[in-house]
VOGUFI-720826 format. One record per residue (C-alpha): x, y, z; residue in one letter. Coordinates in steps of 0.02 Angstrom, whole numbers, padded with zeros to 5 digits, always signed. Layout:
REM residues N
XYZa ...
//
This chain:
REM residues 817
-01801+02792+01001x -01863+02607+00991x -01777+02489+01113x -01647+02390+01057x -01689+02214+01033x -01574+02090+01122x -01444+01995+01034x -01487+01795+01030x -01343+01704+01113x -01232+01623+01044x -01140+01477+01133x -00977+01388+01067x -00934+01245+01170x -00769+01216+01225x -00720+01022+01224x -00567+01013+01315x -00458+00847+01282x -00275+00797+01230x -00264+00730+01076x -00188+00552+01067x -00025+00492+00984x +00063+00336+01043x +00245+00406+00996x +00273+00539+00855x +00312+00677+00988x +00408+00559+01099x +00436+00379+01122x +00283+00261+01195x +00320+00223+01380x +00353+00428+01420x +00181+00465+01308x +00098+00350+01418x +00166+00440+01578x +00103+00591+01525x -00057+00531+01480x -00086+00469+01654x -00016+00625+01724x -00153+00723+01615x -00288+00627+01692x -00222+00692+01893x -00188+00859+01808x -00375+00859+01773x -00439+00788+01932x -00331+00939+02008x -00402+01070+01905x -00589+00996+01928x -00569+01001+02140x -00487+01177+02132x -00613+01260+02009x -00764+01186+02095x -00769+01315+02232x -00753+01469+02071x -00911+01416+01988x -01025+01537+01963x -01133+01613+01805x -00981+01657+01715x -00917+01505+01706x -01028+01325+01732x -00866+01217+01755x -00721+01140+01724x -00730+00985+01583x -00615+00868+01538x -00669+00732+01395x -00545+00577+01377x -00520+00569+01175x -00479+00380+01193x -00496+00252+01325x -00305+00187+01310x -00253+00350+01421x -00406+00287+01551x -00343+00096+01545x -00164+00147+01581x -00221+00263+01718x -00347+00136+01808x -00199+00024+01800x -00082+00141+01883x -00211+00231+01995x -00223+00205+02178x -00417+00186+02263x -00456+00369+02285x -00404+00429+02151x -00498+00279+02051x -00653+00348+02149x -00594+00529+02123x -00597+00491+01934x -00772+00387+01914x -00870+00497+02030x -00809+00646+01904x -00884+00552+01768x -01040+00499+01864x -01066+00698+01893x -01043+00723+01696x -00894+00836+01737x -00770+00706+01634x -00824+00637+01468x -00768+00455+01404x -00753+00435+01208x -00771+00232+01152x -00647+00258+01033x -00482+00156+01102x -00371+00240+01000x -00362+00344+00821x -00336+00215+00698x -00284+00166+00536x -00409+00037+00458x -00298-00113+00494x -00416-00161+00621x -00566-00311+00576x -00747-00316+00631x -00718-00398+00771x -00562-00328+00870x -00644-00160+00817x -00803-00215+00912x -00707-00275+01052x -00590-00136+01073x -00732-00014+01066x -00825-00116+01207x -00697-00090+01316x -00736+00078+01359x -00929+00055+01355x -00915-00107+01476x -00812+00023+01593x -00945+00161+01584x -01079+00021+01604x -00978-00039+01758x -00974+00131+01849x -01150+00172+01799x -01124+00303+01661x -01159+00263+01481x -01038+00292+01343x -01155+00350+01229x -01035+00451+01109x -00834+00438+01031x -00736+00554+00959x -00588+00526+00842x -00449+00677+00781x -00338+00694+00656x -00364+00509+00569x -00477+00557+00393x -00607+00427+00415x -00641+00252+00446x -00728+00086+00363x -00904+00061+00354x -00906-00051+00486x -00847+00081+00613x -01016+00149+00598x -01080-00022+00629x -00974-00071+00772x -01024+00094+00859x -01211+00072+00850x -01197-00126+00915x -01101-00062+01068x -01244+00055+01097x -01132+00219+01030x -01235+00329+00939x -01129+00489+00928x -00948+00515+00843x -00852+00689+00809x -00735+00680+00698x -00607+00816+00698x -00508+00773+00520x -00338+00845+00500x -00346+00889+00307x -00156+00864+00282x -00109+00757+00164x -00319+00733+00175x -00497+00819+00178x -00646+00819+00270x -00811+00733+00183x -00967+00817+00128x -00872+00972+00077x -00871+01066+00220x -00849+01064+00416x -00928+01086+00571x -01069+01004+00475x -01202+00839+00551x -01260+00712+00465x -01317+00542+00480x -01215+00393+00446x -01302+00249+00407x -01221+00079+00454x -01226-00065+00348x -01375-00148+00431x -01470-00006+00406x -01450+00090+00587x -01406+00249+00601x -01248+00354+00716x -01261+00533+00739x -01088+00619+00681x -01020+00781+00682x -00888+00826+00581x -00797+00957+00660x -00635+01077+00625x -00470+01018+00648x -00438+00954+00843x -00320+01109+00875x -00445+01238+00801x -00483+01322+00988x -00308+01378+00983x -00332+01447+00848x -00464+01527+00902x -00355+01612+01051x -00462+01524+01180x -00322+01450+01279x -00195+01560+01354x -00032+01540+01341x -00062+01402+01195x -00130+01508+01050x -00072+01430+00869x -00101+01498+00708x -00117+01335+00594x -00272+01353+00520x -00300+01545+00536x -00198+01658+00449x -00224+01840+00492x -00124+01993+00568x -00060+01928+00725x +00126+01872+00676x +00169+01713+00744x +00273+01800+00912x +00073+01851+00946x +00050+01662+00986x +00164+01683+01153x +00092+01837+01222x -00078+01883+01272x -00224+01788+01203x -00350+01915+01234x -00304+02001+01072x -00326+01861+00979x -00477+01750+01050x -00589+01949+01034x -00538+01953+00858x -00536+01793+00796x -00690+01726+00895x -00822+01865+00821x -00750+01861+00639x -00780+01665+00659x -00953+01676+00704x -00997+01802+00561x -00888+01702+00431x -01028+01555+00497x -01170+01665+00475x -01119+01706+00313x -01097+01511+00264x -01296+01482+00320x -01241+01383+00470x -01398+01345+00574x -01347+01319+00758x -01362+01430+00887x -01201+01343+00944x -01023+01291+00883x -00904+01167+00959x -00720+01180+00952x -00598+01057+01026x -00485+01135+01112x -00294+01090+01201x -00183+01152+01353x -00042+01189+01231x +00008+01198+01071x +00071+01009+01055x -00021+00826+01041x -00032+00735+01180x -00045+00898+01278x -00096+00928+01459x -00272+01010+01517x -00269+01170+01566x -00324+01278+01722x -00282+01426+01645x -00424+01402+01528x -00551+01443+01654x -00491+01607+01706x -00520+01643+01510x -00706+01583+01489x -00736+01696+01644x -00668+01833+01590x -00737+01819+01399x -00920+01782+01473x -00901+01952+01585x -00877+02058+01438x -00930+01959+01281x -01065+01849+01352x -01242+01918+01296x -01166+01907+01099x -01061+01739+01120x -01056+01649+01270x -00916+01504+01318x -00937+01344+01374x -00855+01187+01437x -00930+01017+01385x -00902+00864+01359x -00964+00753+01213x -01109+00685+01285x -01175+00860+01326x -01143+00927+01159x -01226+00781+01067x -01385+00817+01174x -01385+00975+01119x -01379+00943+00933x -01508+00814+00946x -01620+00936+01025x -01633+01052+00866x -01723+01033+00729x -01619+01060+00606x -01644+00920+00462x -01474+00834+00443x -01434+00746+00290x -01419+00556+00306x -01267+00476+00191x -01233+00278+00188x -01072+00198+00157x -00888+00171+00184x -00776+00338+00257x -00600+00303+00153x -00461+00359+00269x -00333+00482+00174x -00201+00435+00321x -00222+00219+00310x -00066+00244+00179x +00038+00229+00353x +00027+00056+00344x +00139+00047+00171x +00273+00143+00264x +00320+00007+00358x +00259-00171+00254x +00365-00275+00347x +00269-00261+00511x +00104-00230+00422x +00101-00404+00340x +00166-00476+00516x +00014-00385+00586x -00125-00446+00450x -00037-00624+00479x -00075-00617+00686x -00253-00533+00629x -00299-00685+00514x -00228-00811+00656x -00335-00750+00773x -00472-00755+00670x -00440-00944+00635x -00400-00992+00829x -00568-00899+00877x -00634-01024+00742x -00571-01184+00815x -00616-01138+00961x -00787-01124+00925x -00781-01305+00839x -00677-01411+00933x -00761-01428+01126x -00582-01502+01158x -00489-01324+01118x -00474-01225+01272x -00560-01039+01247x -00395-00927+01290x -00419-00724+01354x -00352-00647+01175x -00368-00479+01244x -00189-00462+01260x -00158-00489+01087x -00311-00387+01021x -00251-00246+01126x -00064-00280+01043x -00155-00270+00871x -00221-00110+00905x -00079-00019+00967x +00007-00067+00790x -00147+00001+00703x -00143+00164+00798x -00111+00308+00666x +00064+00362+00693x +00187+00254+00632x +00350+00362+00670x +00431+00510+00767x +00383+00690+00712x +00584+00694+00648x +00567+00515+00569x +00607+00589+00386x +00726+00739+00442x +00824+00686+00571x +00810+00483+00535x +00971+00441+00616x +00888+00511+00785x +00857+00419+00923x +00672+00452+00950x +00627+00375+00782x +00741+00236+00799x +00643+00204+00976x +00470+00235+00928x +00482+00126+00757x +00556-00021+00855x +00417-00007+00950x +00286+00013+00820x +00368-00152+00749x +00358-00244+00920x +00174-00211+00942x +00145-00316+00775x +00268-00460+00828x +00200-00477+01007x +00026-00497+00942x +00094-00611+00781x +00205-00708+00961x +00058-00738+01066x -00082-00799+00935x +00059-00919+00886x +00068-00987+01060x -00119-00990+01056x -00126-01093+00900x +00021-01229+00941x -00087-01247+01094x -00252-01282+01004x -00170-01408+00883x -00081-01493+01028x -00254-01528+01066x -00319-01582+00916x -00171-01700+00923x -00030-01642+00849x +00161-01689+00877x +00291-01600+00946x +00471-01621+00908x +00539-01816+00944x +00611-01966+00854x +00535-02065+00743x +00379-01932+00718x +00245-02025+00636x +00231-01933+00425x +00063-01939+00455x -00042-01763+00444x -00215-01684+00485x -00329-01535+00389x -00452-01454+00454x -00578-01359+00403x -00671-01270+00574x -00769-01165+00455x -00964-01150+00409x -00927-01174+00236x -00819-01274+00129x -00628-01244+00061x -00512-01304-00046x -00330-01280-00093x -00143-01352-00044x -00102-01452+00134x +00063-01426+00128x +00163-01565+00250x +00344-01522+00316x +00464-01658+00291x +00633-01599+00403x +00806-01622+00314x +00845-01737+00465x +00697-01852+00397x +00773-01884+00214x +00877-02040+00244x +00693-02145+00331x +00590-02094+00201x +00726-02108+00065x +00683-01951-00012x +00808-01958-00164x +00683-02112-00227x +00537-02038-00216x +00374-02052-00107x +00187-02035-00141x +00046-01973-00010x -00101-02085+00048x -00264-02004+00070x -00306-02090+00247x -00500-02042+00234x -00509-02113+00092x -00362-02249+00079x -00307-02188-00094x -00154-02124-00184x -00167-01921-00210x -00079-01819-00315x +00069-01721-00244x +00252-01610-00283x +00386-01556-00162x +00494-01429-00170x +00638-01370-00059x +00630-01244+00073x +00734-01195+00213x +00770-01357+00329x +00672-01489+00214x +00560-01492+00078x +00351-01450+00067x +00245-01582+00009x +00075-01513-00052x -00074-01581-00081x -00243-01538-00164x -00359-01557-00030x -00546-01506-00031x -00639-01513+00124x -00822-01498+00163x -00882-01389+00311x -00811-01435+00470x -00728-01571+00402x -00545-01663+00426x -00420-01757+00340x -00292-01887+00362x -00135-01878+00237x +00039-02005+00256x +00182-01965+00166x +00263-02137+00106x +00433-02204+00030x +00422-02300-00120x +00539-02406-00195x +00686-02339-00343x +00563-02260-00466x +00609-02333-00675x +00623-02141-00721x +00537-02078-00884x +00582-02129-01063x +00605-01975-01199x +00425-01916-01293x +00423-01931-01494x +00289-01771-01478x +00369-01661-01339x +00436-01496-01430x +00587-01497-01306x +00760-01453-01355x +00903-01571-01267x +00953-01441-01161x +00803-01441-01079x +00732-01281-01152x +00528-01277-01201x +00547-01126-01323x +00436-01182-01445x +00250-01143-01475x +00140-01262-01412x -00028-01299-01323x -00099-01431-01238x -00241-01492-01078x -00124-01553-00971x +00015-01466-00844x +00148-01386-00937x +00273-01257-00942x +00379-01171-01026x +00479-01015-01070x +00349-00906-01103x +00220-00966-01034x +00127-01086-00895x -00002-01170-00941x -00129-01296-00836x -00313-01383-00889x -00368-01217-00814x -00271-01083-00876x -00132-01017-00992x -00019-00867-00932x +00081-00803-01075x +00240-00659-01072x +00331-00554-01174x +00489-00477-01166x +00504-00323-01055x +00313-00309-01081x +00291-00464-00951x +00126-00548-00926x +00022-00521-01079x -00110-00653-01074x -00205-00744-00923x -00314-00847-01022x -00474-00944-00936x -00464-01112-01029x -00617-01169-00953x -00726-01024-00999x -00632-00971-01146x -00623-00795-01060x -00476-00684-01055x -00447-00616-00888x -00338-00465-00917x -00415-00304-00973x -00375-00242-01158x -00364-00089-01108x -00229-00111-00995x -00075+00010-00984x +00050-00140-00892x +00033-00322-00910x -00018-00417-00744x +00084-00397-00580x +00193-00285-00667x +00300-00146-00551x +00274+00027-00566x +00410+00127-00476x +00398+00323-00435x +00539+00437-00360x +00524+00645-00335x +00716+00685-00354x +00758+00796-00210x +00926+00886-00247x +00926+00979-00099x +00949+00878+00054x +00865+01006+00155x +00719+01019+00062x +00674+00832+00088x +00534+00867+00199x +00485+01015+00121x +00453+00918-00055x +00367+00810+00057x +00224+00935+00136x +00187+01012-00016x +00134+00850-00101x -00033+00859-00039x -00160+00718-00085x -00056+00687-00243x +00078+00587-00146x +00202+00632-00270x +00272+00789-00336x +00262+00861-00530x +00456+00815-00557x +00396+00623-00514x +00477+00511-00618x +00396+00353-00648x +00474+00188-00719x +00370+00021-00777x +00465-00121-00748x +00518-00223-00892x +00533-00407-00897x +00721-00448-00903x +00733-00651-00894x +00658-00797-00818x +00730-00869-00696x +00643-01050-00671x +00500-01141-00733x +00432-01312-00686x +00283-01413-00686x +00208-01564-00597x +00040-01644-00573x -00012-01522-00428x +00043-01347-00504x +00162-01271-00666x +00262-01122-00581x +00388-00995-00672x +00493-00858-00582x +00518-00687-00678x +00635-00563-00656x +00598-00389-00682x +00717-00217-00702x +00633-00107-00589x +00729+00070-00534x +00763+00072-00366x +00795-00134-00338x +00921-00240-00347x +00810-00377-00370x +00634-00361-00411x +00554-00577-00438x +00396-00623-00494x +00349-00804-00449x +00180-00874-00532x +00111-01043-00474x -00037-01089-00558x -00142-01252-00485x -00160-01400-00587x -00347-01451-00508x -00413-01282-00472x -00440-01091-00563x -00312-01026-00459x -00141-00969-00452x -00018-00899-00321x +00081-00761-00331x +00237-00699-00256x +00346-00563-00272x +00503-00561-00198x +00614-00362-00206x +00785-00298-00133x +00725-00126-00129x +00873-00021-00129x +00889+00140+00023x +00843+00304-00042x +00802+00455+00062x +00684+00542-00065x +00500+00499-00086x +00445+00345-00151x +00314+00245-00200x +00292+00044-00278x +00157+00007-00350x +00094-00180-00437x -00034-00180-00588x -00189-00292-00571x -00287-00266-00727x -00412-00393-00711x -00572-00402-00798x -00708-00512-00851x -00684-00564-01025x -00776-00426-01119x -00910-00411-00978x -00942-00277-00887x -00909-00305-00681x -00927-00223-00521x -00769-00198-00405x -00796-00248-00240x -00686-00235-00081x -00666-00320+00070x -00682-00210+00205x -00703-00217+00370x -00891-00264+00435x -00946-00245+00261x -00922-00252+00075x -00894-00119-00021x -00929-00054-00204x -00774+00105-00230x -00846+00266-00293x -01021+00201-00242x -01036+00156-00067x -00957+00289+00004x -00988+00476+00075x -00990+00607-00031x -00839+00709-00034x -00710+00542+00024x -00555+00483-00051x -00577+00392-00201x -00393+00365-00255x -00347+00209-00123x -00442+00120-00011x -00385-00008+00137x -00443-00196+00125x -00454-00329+00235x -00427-00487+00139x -00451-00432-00058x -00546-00360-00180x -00648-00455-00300x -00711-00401-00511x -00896-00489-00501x -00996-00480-00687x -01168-00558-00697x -01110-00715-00722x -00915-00735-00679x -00799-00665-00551x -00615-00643-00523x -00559-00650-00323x -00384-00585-00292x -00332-00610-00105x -00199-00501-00048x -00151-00579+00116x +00018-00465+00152x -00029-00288+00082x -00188-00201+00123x -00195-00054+00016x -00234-00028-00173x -00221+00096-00290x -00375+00151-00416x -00349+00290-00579x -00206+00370-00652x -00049+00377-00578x +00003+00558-00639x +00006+00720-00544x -00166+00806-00562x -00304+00894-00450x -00393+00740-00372x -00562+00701-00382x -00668+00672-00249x -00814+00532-00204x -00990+00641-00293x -00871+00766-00408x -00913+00814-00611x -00822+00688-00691x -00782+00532-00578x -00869+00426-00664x -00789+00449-00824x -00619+00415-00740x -00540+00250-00800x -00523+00144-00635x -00343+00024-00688x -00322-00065-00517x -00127-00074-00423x -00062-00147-00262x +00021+00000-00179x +00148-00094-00092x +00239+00044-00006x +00283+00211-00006x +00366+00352+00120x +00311+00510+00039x +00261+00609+00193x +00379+00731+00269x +00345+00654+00437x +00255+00514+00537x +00358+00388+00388x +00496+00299+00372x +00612+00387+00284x +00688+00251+00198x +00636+00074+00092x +00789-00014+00099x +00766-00202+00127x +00705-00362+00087x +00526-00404+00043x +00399-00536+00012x +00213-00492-00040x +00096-00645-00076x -00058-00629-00185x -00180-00775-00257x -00314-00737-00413x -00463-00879-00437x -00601-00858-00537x -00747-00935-00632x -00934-00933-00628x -00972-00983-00475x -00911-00813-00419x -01038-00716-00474x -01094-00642-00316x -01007-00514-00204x -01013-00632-00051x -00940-00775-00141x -00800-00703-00221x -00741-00603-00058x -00760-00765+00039x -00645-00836-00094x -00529-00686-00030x -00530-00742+00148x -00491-00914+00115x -00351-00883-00012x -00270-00781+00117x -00322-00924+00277x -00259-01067+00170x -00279-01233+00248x -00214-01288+00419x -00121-01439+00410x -00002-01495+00537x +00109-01697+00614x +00002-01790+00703x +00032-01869+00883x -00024-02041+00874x -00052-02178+00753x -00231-02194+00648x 
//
């Protein structure tokens, strides 16, 4: 009888963490309690088990999935246990992840960079490096993730994707690859089973689940003994992995101290490992480690890992179109902050302030839960009530303190605060590298009218320049705006006064102006100049032409001769598209919900186009023509389509304004952008954070590839035109058909043969959880569309993006010229 051969170990490594949501199972200041608790509740476990050690079992683990949990705890921690805690991680028995928190891809470059060197800084401060994060449940990330890792020396990230509503990448799991960054560097990432998946597994007693497995242990097995479970479900995993090719002598699982997020560790885990390793060792052997272990492990092999370059679309960023209100209030504070951190680094005289505060504010909004577990069964609860409040308050603290910022900056570039006789005078500024252009827009107070004597008129001086510029006012609330075209070179400023002028002669009637007496322009007619009427508006630059319930049918490049909408459009520009999945049975509203999948919708969806009902206004002036449309949409009382298009420039503004009425069944709004080139082919680009990216081409195989999160815009770039369209309040949009249908993946048979129409998906609230459950409000989404040659080039036109969304700072100026 030949000797038996022995079995080559196999080791699956336990990473032992509580998974991070700020709310969802309860409201924010009791999550972070418990969080801190966790931390003691680990630093108890660690003392108690160190004496047990022995072959069986190497020791106890604990890795930190985010830093925010640390922060709160340093905060809160006395001296011992602040030593108790960093001489754990010194000894490698605690792991740190960089990641802050799991988030949505609200986030830019640079608060991403920041918020990830928080944690890195810490470890560099203590002596350990933070060499590795880990992220769970979140889908994926933007491209520049992988960039802002690398830069603050990370070079690891597991990923634990929660495939509801989503999917994991590459087409399969517990899979490593490489991600290359945009510059070309390369982070290490694993991308693991679903955070939860060592309960499933049966490896924690006490807090067994059955989620992902389904097998013969009913789901009373998950409250009794483990033991049953983890030596049946443990084996038939390995061999399942064997039988899939997988080449590791190891496996990690993530694994929690109950069945719950935001779940305590566990002591009761170690009398498990000891016992499994007694009787099970030689075949599978357990073991606790934290991230920074297991990535030294995997880097060891020599395994070939595939290496995949490009942007990780996140199935769960849709979040942010559940609550559009305090997203555009977010983006707002985002851009600010971007534009203070500019003057500051132009003006010597602006005062450098810590923005940390408001970064960290930022962040908490763009963590990825945006409501209670019960926000869409139970709505009228108190827990969703709480935690949305205080989702909201996140975005308007940040939006609060960047303002504070900002009126302090301009106090020191000079301007005025409230006081009699304020000088009209005004100051742009441009603290950027390059050069912009658009409207200063000057504030004149309703308490101002009778000293400038409004009702006759006034003109604007160009100070710089001591010349007359053109101008037009319109009211808003508490005065009227006076814009401006204003162009200004890099770095550059100018000086604007607003004027009275005496009792203007009026205008005499025109022997060749095809207007009726009633003041109606109904008749055909075309022209250079600034025009408008009631189909259409027209400037030197551009003609945009409606129909009648089909809405805007031409957007004509007068310039260029180049038509700018796409001929094979299915809606005419900025037209709503409304969907609803009746839900007859109240009960079943979350139900409908799940089983949506990635489709967002159900197959009773019923889907509505809005059709152009009336316009409302139309004007033009010397600075800009401007109509206002009004749309039937289902599920508004008020849907408004205002177009301004600029009289010196290839641009025009748009805003649309909706009284979305309150319904409790799933919804989603959607605005068509059919832009294209003329007859040219282009290249859609997006404006991402860290980088640019091309949809369905710079991406990883196996990614979304039906909506995709943007920073600023998205731009249509042809070899020798381009179309920028900013979108400065909503960040997600919408690519393919609308219908129900099995989705297509990033690298699948097919994609590229799918049409690509482009929407704005302004909001929705189709999940069964996490969601509000209801629309119901007011709205206001800006957008702005330029185009032309010079936008030829990727860079350019999402530049163009930025700025259209920035606008120009203009503000009263404290002393005379």
């Amino acid at each position: 009888m030949s000797e038996r051969r022995p079995v080559a170990p196999h080791t699956l490594y336990l990473i032992h963490h509580s998974h991070t949501d700020i709310g969802y199972t309860e409201f924010q200041p009791r999550i972070e309690r418990w969080h801190v608790d966790f931390i003691r509740q680990a630093l108890r476990i660690l003392r108690e088990s160190r004496p047990h050690r022995n072959h069986h079992f190497d020791g106890f683990k604990w890795t930190c999935e985010t830093f925010w949990p640390v922060e709160k705890f340093l905060q809160q921690a006395g001296h011992e246990e602040r030593h108790a805690f960093e001489q754990a991680l010194q000894t490698g028995d605690f792991g740190l992840s960089a990641s802050f928190l799991n988030l949505t891809e609200l986030l830019d470059y640079e608060v991403l960079c920041n918020m990830i060197r928080r944690a890195v800084d810490y470890g560099r401060k203590i002596g350990v490096r933070v060499d590795s994060a880990m992220t769970a449940d979140i889908n994926g990330y933007s491209w520049g993730f992988a960039q802002a890792l690398l830069d603050n020396g990370v070079e690891n990230l597991f990923s634990c994707v929660h495939t509801h509503h989503g999917m994991f990448p590459a087409g399969r799991k517990q899979f490593p690859f490489w991600w290359e960054t945009p510059q070309g560097g390369r982070v290490l990432v694993w991308n693991g089973e679903h955070y939860h998946f060592g309960n499933d597994l049966g490896l924690a007693p006490g807090a067994a689940s059955t989620y992902l497995i389904k097998d013969e242990f009913p789901l009373a097995a998950m409250y009794d003994d483990v033991w049953p479970i983890a030596t049946t479900r443990i084996p038939r995993y390995f061999a399942r992995l064997r039988d899939e090719g997988y080449p590791f002598d190891f496996v990690p699982v993530m694994v929690s101290g109950l069945r719950n997020d935001n779940a305590p560790p566990s002591a009761r885990l170690i009398a498990m490992i000891r016992r499994w390793n007694e009787t099970h060792g030689e075949e599978i052997r357990l073991q606790m480690v934290t991230l920074s272990e297991f990535f030294a492990s995997v880097r060891r092999t020599e395994v070939e890992l595939p290496v995949y370059r490009g942007d990780w679309p996140d199935w769960w960023s849709d979040g942010t179109a559940s609550c559009p209100q305090h997203t555009k209030i977010f983006r707002q504070a985002q851009r600010d902050l971007r534009y203070y951190r500019q003057l500051c680094r132009h003006y010597p005289q602006v005062a450098r302030a810590d923005c940390s505060r408001i970064e960290y504010n930022l962040t908490l909004f763009a963590e990825h839960t945006f409501q209670g577990s019960e926000s869409v069964s139970h709505p009228w609860n108190w827990v969703p009530l709480i935690v949305s409040a205080r989702k909201q308050a996140f975005a308007i603290a940040a939006y609060e303190e960047i303002q504070v910022q900002l009126e302090q900056a301009r106090s020191q570039l000079g301007a005025v605060g409230m006081r009699p006789d304020m000088p009209l005078r005004h100051k742009a500024v441009n603290p950027n590298g390059h050069a912009i252009s658009g409207l200063a827009k000057m504030m004149v107070h309703h308490f101002e009218f009778f000293e400038l004597r409004l009702d006759q008129g006034v003109e604007v001086w160009d100070l710089s320049t001591a010349t007359r510029v053109a101008h037009q006012m319109e009211e808003v609330p508490r005065g009227v705006m006076i814009s401006v075209p204003c162009a200004l070179p890099a770095g550059e400023e100018k000086l604007f006064e607003v004027r009275a002028v005496p009792a203007a002669t009026g205008n005499t009637t025109s022997s060749f102006r095809l207007q009726g007496v009633e003041g109606v322009f109904d008749v055909a007619q075309a022209g250079a100049g600034v025009q408008h009427g009631s189909f259409f508006v027209e400037t030197p630059f551009v003609r945009i032409a409606w129909q009648e319930e089909r809405g805007i049918i031409s957007w004509f490049d007068k310039q260029n001769q180049v038509e700018l909408l796409d001929r094979r459009r299915e809606q005419g520009a900025f037209t709503p598209v409304y969907e609803i999945t009746p839900v007859p049975d109240r009960s079943q509203m979350t139900i409908v919900r799940q089983r949506m999948g990635r489709n967002r919708k159900g197959l009773a969806v019923q889907r509505a186009v809005g059709k152009l009902a009336a316009v409302e206004s139309s004007s033009s002036g010397s600075v800009w023509a401007a109509a206002e449309l009004r749309y039937a949409l289902p599920g508004t009382s008020l849907f408004l389509l205002e177009l301004r298009a600029h009289a010196q420039a290839p641009r025009v503004e748009v805003i649309v304004r909706i009284n979305k009425d309150q319904r409790w069944e799933p919804e989603n709004l959607y605005l068509a952008l059919p832009f294209a080139t003329g007859d040219q082919p282009f290249q859609l680009w997006l404006d991402k954070a860290g980088a640019p990216v091309r949809p369905r081409i710079d991406q990883l195989p196996g990614t979304l590839t039906d909506f995709y999160s943007l920073q600023e815009g998205l731009a249509c770039v042809a070899e020798d035109y381009g179309i920028a369209i900013a979108t400065p309040d909503a960040n997600l949009i919408q690519l393919g058909d609308l219908r129900v249908k099995p989705r297509l993946l990033q690298g699948m048979p097919g994609l590229e043969n799918e049409p690509m129409p482009i929407y704005a998906w302004l909001m929705t609230n189709y999940w069964e959880t996490n969601f509000e459950a209801g629309l119901g409000g007011f709205y206001e989404f800006r957008f702005a569309v330029q185009w032309g040659p010079e936008l030829n080039r990727e860079q350019r036109a999402l530049q163009c993006c930025r700025d259209l969304c920035a606008g120009i700072d203009c503000f009263r100026l404290e002393s005379e010229v």
